[in-house]
C-alpha positions in Angstrom: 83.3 69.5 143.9 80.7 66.7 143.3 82.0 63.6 144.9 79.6 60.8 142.7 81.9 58.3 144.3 80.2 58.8 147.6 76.5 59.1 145.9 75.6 56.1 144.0 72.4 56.7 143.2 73.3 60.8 141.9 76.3 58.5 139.3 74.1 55.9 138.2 71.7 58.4 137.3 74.2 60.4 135.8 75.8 57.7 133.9 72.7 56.7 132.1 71.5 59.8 130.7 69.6 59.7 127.3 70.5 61.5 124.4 66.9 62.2 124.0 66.1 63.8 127.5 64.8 66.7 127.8 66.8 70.5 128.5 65.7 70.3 132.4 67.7 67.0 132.3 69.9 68.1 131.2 70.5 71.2 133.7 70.8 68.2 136.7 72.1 65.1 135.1 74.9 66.2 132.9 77.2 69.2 134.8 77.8 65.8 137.3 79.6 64.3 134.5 81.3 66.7 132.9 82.8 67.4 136.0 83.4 63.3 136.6 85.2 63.5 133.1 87.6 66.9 134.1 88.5 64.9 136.9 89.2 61.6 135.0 91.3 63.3 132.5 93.6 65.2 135.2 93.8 62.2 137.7 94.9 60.2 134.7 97.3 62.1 132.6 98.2 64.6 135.1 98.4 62.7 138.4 96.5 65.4 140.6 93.1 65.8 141.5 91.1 69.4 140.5 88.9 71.4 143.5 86.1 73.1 143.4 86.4 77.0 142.1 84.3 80.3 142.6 83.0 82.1 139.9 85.4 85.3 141.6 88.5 83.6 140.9 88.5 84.1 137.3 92.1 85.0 135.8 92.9 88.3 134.3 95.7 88.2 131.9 96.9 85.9 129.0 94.1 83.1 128.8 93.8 79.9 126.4 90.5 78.5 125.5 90.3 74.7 123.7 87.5 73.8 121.6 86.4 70.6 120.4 83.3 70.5 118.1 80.3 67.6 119.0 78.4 66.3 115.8 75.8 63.2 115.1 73.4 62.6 118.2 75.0 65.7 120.2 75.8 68.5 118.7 77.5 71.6 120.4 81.1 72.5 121.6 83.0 71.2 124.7 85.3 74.5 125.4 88.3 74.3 128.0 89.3 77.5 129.7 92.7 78.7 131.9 94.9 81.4 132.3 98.6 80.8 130.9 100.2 79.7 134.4 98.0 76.9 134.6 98.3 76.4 131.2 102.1 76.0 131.4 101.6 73.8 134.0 99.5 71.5 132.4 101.9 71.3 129.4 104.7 70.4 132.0 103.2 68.1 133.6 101.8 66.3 130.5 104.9 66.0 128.6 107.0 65.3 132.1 109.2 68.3 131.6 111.0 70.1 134.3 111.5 73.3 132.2 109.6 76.0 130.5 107.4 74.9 127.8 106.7 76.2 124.6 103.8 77.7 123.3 103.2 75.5 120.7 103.8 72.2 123.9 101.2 74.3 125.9 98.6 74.9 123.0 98.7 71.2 121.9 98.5 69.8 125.7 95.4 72.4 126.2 94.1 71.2 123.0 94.7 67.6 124.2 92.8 67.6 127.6 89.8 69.3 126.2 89.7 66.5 123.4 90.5 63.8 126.1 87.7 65.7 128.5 85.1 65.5 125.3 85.6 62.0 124.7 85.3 60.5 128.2 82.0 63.3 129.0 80.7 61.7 125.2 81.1 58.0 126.6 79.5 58.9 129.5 75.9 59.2 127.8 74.5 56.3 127.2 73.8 55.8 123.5 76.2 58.7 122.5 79.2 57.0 122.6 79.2 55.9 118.6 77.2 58.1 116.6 78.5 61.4 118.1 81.8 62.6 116.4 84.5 65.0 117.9 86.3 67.9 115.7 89.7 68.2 116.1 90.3 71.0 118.7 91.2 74.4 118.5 92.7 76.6 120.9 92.9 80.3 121.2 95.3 82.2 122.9 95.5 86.0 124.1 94.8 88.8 126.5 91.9 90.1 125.6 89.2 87.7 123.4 85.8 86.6 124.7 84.5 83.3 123.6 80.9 83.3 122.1 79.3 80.1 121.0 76.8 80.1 118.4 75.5 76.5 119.5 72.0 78.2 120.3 70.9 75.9 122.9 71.7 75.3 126.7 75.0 75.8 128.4 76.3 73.9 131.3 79.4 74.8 132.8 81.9 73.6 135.8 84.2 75.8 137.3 87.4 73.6 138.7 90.9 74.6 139.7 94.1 73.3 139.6 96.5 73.9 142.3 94.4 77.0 142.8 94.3 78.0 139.0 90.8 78.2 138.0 89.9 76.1 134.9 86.2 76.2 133.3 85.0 73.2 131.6 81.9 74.4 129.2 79.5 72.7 126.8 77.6 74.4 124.5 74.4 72.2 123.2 72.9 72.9 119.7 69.4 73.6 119.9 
């Protein structure tokens, strides 16, 4: 994981990141704080911190994948990824429930944290925060999909886990 807390200089060069910079920027500048987002978002409405994941530990099985569209200055797709225990979990923890959630509770809290991961990466940039809109997210669910984004342009990703669940965080950029 990517403590910025304990580099200064590697956040405050994060945190002011221009819309303008160029791909290689990109590439260094912004996987930091889509990470420092993820974590925000989990600390905040889940009470628990994420680790860092391996590429290995990807889940076979049932998955659900969030999407929340960028438009105006950015434009791409922040995309949320986990397998259905973690997923559950998420949704319990969320709505402070002790039993099984539904699908439907588990869809709309996946759906929720991507949109809640979006916002805080998009206020992260400076001079994004107002003229770049988010869609209202969409999640997927099943056992066997593969999620292709037609964004055209760079991909960063972060590979996190919760309580030893991996979870991808993913942006998309449009060229």
């Amino acid at each position: 994981m990517n403590d910025l807390g304990s580099n200064p200089a590697a956040a405050q060069s994060a945190l002011s990141a221009k819309p303008q910079a160029t791909a290689a920027s990109h590439q260094q500048e912004w996987p930091p704080l889509l990470e420092l987002a993820a974590q925000e978002v989990f600390d905040i409405m889940l009470d628990g911190p994420l680790g860092q994941a391996m590429p290995s530990q990807a889940e076979a099985g049932e998955n659900f994948t969030a999407m929340v569209g960028l438009a105006g200055s950015l434009r791409g797709v922040v995309t949320f990824f986990c397998g259905a225990q973690p997923a559950h979990q998420i949704a319990a923890r969320m709505l402070r429930l002790d039993a099984a959630c539904s699908e439907e509770q588990v869809c709309d809290a996946i759906g929720e944290i991507c949109n809640m991961i979006a916002g805080n990466f998009k206020n992260k940039l400076t001079g994004l925060d107002k003229p770049c809109l988010l869609s209202v997210p969409a999640v997927v669910t099943g056992r066997a999909y593969r999620f292709h984004s037609l964004a055209g342009g760079e991909s960063l990703e972060v590979m996190l886990t919760l309580a030893g669940w991996p979870l991808i965080v993913r942006l998309d950029i449009h060229a």
